[in-house]
C-alpha positions in Angstrom: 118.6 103.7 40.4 120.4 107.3 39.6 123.6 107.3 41.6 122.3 110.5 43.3 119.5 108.9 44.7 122.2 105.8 46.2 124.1 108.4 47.7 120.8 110.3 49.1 119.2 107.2 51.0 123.5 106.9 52.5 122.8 110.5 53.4 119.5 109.5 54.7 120.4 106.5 56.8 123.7 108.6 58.3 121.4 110.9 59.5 119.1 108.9 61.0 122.2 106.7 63.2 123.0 111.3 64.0 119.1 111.5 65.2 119.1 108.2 67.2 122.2 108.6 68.8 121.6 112.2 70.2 117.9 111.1 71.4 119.6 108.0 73.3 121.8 110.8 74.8 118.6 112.7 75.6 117.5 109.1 77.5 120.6 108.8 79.2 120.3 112.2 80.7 116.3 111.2 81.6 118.0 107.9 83.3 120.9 109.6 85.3 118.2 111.8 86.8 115.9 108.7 87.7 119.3 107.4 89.4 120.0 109.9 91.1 116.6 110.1 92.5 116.1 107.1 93.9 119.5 107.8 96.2 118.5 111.0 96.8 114.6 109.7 98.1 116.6 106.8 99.9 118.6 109.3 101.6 115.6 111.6 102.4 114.0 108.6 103.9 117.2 107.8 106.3 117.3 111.6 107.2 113.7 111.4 108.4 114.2 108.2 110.0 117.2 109.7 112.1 114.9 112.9 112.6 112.0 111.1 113.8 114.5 108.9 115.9 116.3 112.5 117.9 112.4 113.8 118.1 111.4 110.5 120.4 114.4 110.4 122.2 114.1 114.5 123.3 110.0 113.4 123.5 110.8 110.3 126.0 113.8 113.0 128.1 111.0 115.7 129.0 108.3 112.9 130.5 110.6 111.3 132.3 111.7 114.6 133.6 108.3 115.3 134.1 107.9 112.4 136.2 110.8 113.1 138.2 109.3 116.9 138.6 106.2 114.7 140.3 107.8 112.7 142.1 110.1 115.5 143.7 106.7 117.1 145.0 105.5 114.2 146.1 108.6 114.5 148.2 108.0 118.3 149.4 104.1 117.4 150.0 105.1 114.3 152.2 106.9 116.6 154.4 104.2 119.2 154.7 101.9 116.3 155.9 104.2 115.3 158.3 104.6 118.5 159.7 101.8 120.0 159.5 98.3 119.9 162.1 95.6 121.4 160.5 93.5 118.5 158.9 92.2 120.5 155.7 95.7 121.2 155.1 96.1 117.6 155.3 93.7 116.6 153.0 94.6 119.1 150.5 98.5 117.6 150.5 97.1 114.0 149.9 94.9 115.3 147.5 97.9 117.0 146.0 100.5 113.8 146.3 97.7 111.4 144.4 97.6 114.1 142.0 101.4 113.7 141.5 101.4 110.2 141.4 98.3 110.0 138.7 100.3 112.1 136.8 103.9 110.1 136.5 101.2 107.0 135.9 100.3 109.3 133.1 103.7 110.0 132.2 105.0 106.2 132.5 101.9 105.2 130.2 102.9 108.0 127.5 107.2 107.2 127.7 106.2 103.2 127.3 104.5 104.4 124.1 107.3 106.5 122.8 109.4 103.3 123.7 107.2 101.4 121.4 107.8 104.2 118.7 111.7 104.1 119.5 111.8 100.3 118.9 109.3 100.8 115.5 111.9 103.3 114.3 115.0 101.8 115.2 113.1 99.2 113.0 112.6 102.2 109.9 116.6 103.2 110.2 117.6 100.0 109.9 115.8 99.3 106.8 116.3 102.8 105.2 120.1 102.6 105.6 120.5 99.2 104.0 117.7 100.9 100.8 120.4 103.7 100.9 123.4 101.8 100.6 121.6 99.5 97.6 120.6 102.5 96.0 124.5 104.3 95.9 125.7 101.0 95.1 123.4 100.8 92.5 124.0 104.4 91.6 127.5 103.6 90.8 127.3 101.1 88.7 124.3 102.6 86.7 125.9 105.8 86.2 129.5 104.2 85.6 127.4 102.4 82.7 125.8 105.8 81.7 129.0 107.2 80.8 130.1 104.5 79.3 127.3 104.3 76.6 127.2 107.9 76.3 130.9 107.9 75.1 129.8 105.2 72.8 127.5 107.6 71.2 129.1 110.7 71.1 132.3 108.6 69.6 129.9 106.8 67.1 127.9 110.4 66.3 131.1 112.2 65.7 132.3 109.3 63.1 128.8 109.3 61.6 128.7 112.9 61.0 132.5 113.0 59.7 131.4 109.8 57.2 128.1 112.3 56.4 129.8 115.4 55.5 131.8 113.2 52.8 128.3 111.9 51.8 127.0 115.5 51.6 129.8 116.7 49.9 128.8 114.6 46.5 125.5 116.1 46.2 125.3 118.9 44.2 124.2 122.4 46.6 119.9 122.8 45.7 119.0 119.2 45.9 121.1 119.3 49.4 119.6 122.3 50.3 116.6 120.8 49.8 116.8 117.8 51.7 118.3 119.5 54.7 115.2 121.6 54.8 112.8 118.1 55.4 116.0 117.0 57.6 115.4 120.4 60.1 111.4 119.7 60.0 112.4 116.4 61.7 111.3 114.2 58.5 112.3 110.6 59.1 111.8 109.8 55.6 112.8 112.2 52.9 114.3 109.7 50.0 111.5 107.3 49.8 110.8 105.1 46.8 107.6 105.0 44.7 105.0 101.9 44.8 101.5 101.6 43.1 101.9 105.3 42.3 102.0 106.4 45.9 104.8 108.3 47.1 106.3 106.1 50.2 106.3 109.6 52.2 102.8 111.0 52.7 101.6 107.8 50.8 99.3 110.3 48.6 98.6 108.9 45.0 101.0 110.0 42.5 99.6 111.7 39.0 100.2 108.9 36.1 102.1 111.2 34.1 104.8 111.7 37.1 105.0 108.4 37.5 106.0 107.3 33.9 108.4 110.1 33.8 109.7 108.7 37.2 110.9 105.6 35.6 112.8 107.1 33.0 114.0 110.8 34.4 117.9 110.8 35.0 117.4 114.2 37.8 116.1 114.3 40.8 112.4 114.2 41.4 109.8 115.5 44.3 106.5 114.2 45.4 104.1 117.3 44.8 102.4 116.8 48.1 105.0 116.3 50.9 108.4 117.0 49.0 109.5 114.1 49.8 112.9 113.1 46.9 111.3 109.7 45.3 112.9 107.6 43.1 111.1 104.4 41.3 112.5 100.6 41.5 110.2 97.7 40.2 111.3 95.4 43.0 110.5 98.0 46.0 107.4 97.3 47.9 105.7 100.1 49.5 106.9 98.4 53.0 110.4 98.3 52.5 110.1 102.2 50.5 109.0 103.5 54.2 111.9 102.0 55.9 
């Protein structure tokens, strides 16, 4: 194998560990934002719960001063009666107090119901604040590992692409050029080895006659379909050629 081939697939294979590491980056970001949601729905879900909590209690205040509105004119209409003669008037006030007191019956009916709600929600809060509190605890520790892994990266992609400019810097400037063309279209493979006549990039068949001069050319050769560098070994499959 031509030594400028060796150093092309150490090229290669540094650039892939550049291309990894900065899409893991890209998935850390994607995972700090799935973290961050689940507190942040947690904590929605508590909000509401308080909310809903504050809305019942105001709801279960206004019947029972509702009630006590009834019952303070079943007060006022029990005096009438007792002062008054006139028997339509009478009737009127009894009609009046029954009234009253079907409506506090209403009243009571509706404030045992929001009870029931109170006791359901107190039931909600309690479970959305102990969510909440597993979800920042869990927060913490995924994002604490986050940053961890990303400073792993970034440490490991700034060594990789010190060790890659060395790399670079033995390849002579067109055959570079040319390969950091491929590298910008986002080829995985660009050095790929030959097998059965196919080239190990676009696996198109190669023509005999740029085969045989494979073997034995000392420069640099191209597939004529993909560009793809290719380079010839006798012990390469075409398996391990796309790796």
């Amino acid at each position: 194998m031509l030594e400028i081939i060796e150093t092309l697939l150490v090229l290669q294979d540094r650039d892939r560990t550049i291309v990894q590491g900065r899409a893991e980056i890209v998935g850390l970001e994607i995972e700090r934002v799935s973290v961050n949601e689940r507190s942040a729905t947690a904590e929605a879900a508590q909000a509401d719960a308080e909310q809903a909590a504050k809305e019942l209690e105001v709801k279960k205040n206004a019947l029972e001063m509702e009630a006590a509105g009834e019952q303070a004119k079943i007060i006022t209409y029990s005096k009438q009666q007792l002062e008054t003669k006139d028997n339509t008037q009478y009737r009127a006030l009894v009609k009046q107090i029954d009234d009253c007191k079907q409506n506090i019956s209403n009243f009571e009916t509706d404030e045992l119901m929001v009870l029931e709600e109170m006791d359901t929600n107190a039931e909600t809060q309690k479970q959305t604040k102990a969510d909440l509190a597993a979800a920042n605890q869990d927060k913490a520790t995924a994002l604490s590992e986050i940053d961890e892994r990303e400073t792993n990266l970034k440490k490991q992609i700034g060594e990789t692409e010190t060790l890659r400019a060395e790399t670079a810097a033995q390849i002579d400037e067109d055959t570079l050029a040319r390969y950091d063309r491929l590298l910008k279209k986002g080829r995985a493979n660009i050095v790929v080895g030959v097998e059965h006549a196919a080239c190990g990039g676009c696996h198109m068949k190669l023509p005999t006659a740029a085969v045989a001069q494979l073997k034995c050319s000392q420069e640099v050769n191209y597939c004529p379909n993909c560009s793809c560098i290719i380079f010839y070994t006798r012990d390469m499959n075409l398996e391990s050629a796309e790796a």
